[in-house]
N, CA, C and O atoms as a GROMACS GRO file, in nm:
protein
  304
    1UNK      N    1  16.293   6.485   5.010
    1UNK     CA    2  16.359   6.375   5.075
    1UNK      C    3  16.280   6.249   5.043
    1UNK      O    4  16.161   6.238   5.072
    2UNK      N    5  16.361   6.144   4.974
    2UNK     CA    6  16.299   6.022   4.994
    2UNK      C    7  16.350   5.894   5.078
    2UNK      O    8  16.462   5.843   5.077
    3UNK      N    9  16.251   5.860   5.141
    3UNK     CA   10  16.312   5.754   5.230
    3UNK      C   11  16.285   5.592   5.212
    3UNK      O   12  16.203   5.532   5.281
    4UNK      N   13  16.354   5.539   5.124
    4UNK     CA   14  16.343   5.405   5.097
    4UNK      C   15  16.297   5.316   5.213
    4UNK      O   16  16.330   5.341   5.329
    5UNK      N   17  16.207   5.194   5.174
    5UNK     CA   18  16.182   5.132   5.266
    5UNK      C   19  16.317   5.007   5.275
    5UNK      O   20  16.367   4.951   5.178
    6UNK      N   21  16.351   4.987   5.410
    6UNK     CA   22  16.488   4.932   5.398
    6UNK      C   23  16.417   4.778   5.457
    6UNK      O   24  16.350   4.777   5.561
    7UNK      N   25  16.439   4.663   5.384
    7UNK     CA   26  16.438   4.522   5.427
    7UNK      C   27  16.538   4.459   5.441
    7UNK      O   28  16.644   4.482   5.383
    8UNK      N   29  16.514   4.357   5.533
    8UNK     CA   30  16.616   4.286   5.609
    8UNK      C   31  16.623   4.168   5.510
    8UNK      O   32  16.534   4.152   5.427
    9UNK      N   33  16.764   4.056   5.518
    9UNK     CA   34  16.748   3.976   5.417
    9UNK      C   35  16.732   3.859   5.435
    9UNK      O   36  16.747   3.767   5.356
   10UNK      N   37  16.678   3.858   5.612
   10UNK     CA   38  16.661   3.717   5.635
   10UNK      C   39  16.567   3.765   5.772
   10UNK      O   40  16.569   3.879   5.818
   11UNK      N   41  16.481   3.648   5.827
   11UNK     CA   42  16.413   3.688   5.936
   11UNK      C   43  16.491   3.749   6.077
   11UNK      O   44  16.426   3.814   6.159
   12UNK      N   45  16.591   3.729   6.090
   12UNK     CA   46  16.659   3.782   6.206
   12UNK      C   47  16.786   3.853   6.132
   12UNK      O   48  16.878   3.782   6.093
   13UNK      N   49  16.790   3.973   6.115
   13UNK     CA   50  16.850   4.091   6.069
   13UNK      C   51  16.923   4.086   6.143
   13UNK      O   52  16.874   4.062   6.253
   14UNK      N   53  17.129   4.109   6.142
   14UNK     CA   54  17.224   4.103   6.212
   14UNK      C   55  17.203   4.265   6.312
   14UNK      O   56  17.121   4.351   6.281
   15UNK      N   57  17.261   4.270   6.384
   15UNK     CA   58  17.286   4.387   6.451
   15UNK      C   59  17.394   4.506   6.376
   15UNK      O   60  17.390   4.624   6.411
   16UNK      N   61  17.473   4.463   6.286
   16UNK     CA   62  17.555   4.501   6.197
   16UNK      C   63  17.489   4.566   6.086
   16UNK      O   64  17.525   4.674   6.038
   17UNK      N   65  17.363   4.479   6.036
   17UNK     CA   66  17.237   4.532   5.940
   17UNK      C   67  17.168   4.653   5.996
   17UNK      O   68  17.173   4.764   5.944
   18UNK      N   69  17.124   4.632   6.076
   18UNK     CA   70  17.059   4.724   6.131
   18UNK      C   71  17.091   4.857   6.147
   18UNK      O   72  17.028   4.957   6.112
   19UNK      N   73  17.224   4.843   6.217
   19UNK     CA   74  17.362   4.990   6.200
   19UNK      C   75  17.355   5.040   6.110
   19UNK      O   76  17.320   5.155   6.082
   20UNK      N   77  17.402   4.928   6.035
   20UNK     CA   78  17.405   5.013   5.874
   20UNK      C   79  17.280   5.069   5.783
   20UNK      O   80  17.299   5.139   5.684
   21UNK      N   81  17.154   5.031   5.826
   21UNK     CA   82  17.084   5.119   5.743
   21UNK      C   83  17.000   5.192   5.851
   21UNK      O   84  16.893   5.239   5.813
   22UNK      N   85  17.040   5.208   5.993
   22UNK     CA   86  17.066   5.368   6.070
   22UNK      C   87  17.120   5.448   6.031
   22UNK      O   88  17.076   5.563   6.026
   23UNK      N   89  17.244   5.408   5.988
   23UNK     CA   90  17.374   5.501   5.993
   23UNK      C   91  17.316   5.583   5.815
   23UNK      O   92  17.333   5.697   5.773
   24UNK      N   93  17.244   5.456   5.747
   24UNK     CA   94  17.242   5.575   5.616
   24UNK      C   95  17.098   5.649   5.598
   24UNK      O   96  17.084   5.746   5.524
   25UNK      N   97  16.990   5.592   5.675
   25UNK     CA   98  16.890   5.701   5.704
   25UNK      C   99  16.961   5.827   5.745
   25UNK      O  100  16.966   5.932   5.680
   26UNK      N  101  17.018   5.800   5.870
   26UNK     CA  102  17.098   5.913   5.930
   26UNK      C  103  17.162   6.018   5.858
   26UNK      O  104  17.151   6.139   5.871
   27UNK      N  105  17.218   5.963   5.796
   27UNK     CA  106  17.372   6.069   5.664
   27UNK      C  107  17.243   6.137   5.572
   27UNK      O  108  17.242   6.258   5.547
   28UNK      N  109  17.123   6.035   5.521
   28UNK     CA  110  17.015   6.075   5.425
   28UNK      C  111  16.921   6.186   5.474
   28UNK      O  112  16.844   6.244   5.398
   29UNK      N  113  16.934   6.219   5.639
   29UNK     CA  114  16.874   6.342   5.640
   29UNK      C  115  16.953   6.455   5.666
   29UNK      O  116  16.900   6.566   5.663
   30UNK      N  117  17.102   6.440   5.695
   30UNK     CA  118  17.171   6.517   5.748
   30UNK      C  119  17.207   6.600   5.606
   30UNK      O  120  17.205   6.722   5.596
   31UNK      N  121  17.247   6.484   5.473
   31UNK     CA  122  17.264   6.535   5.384
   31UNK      C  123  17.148   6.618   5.292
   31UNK      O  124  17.187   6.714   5.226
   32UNK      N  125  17.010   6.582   5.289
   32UNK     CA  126  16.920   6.647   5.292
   32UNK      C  127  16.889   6.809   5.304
   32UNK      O  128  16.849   6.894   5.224
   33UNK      N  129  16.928   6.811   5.453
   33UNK     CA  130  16.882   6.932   5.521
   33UNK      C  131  16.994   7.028   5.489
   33UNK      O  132  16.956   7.141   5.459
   34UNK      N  133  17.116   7.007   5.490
   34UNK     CA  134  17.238   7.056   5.434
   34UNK      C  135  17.231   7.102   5.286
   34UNK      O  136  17.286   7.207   5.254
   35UNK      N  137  17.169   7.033   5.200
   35UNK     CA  138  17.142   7.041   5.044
   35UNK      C  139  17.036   7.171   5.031
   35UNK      O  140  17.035   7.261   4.948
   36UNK      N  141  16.951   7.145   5.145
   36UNK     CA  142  16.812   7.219   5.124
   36UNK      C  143  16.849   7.379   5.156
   36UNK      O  144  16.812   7.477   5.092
   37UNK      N  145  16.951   7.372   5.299
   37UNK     CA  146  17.010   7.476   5.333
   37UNK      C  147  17.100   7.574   5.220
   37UNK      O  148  17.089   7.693   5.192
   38UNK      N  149  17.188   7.474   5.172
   38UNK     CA  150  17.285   7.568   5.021
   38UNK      C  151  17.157   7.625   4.885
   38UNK      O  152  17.176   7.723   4.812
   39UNK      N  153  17.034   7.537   4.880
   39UNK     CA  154  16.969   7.609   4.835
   39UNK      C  155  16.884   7.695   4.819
   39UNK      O  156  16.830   7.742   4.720
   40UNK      N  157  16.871   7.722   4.996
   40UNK     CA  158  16.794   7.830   5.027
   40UNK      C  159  16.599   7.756   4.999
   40UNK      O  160  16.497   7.811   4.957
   41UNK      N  161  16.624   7.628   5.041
   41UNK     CA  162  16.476   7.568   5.044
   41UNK      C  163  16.454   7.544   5.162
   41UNK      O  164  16.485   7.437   5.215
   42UNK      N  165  16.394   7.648   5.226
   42UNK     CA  166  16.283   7.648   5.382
   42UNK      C  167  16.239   7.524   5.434
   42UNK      O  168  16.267   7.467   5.540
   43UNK      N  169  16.146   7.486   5.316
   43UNK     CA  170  16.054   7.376   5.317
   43UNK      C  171  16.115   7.236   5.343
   43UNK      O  172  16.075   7.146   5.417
   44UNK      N  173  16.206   7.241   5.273
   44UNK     CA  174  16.309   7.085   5.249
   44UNK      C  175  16.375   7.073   5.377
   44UNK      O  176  16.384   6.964   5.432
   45UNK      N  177  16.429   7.196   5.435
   45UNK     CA  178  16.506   7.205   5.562
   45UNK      C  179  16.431   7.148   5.641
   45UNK      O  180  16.443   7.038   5.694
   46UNK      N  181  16.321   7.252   5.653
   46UNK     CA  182  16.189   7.220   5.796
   46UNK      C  183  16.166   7.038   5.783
   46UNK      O  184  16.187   6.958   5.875
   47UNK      N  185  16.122   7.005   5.655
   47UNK     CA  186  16.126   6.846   5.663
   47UNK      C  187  16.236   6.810   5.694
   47UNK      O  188  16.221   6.815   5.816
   48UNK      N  189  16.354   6.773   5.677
   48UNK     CA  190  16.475   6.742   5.692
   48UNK      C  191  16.485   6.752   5.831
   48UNK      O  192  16.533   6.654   5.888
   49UNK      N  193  16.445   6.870   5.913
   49UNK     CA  194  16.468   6.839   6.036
   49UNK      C  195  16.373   6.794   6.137
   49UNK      O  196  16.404   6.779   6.256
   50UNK      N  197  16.234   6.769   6.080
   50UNK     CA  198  16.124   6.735   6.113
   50UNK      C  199  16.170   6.601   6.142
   50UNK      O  200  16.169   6.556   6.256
   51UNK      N  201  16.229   6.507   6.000
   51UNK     CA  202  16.269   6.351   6.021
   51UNK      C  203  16.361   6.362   6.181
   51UNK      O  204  16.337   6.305   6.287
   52UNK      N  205  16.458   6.448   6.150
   52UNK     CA  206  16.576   6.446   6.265
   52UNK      C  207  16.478   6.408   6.397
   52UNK      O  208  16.453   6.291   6.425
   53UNK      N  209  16.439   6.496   6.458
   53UNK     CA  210  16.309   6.533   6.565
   53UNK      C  211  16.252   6.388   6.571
   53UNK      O  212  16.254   6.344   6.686
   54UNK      N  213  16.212   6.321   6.498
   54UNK     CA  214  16.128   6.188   6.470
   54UNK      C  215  16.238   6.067   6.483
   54UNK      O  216  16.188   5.956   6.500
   55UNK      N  217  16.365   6.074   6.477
   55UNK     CA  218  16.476   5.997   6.481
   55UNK      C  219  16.512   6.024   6.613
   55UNK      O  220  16.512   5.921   6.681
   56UNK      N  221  16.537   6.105   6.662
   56UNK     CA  222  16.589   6.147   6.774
   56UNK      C  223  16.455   6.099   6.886
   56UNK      O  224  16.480   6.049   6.995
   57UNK      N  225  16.355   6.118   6.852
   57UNK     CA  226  16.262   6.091   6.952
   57UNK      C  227  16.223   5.902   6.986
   57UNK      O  228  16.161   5.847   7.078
   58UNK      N  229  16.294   5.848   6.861
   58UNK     CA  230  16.271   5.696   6.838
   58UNK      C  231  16.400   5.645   6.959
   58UNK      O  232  16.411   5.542   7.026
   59UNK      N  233  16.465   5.740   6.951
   59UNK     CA  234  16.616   5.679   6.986
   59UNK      C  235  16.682   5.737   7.094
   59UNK      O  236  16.800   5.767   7.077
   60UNK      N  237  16.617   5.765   7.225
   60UNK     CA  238  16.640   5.858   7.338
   60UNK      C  239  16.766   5.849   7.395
   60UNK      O  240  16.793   5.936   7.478
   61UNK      N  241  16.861   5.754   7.369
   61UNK     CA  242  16.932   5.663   7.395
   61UNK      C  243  17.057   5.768   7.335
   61UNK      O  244  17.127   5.860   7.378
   62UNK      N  245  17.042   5.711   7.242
   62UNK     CA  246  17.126   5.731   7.105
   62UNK      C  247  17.234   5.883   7.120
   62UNK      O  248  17.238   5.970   7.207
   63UNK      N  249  17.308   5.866   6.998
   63UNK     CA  250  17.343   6.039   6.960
   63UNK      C  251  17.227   6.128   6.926
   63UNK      O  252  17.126   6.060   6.908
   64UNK      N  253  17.203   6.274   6.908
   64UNK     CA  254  17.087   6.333   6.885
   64UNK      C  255  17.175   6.361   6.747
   64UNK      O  256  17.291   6.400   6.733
   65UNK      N  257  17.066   6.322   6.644
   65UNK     CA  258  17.067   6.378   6.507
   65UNK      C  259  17.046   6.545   6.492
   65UNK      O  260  17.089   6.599   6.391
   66UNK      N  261  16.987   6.614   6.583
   66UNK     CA  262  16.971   6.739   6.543
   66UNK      C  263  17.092   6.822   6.588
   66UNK      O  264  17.104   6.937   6.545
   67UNK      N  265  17.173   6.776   6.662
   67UNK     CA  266  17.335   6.804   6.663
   67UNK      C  267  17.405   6.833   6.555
   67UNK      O  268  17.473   6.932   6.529
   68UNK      N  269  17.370   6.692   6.463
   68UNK     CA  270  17.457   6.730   6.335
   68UNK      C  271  17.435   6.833   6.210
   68UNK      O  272  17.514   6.877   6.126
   69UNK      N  273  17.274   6.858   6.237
   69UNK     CA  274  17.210   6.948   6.155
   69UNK      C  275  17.243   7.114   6.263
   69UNK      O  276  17.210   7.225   6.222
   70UNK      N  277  17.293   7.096   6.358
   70UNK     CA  278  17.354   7.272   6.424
   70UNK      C  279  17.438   7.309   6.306
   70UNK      O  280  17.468   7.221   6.226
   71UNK      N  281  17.489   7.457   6.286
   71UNK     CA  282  17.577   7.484   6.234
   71UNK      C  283  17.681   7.519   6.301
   71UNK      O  284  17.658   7.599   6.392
   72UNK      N  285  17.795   7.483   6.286
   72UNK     CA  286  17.928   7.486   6.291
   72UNK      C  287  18.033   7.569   6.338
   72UNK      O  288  18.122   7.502   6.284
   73UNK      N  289  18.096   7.660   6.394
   73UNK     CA  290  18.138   7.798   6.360
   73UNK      C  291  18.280   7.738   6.215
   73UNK      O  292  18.313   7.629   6.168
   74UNK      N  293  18.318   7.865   6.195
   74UNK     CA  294  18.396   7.787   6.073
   74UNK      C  295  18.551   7.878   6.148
   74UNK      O  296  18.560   7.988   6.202
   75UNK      N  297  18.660   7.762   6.118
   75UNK     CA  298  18.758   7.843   6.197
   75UNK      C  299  18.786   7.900   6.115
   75UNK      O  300  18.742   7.888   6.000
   76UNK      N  301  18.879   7.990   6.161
   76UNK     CA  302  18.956   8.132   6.101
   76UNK      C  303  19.100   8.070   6.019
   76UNK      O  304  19.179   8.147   5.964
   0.00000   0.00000   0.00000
């Protein structure tokens, strides 16, 4: 997983900015841990959900990211 450092493009960053490079950290670990999972990489997962844990703990508030990393049942 790499996590770009994300800058703002002016000293007071919109609230709209901000969303948006939540929302793609967010997708960047979900998609991550999902990737790591189809390939049967332990390691990549455990990080992947390590970030989640570290997102979720920033953001008590928030949706919990480790929700989206549960699995699913798949309907019939």
């Amino acid at each position: 997983m790499s996590l770009r450092l994300i800058t703002a493009t002016s000293d007071d960053p919109t609230a709209e900015t901000l969303a948006a490079a939540e929302d793609n950290v967010r997708a960047g670990i979900v998609h991550d841990f999902w990737t790591a999972k189809d390939r049967g990489d332990r390691l990549a997962a455990l990080q992947a959900e390590f970030m989640a844990r570290q997102v979720d703990a920033s953001t008590p508030t928030g949706p919990r990211l480790l929700d989206e990393l549960a699995p699913r049942p798949v309907a019939a």
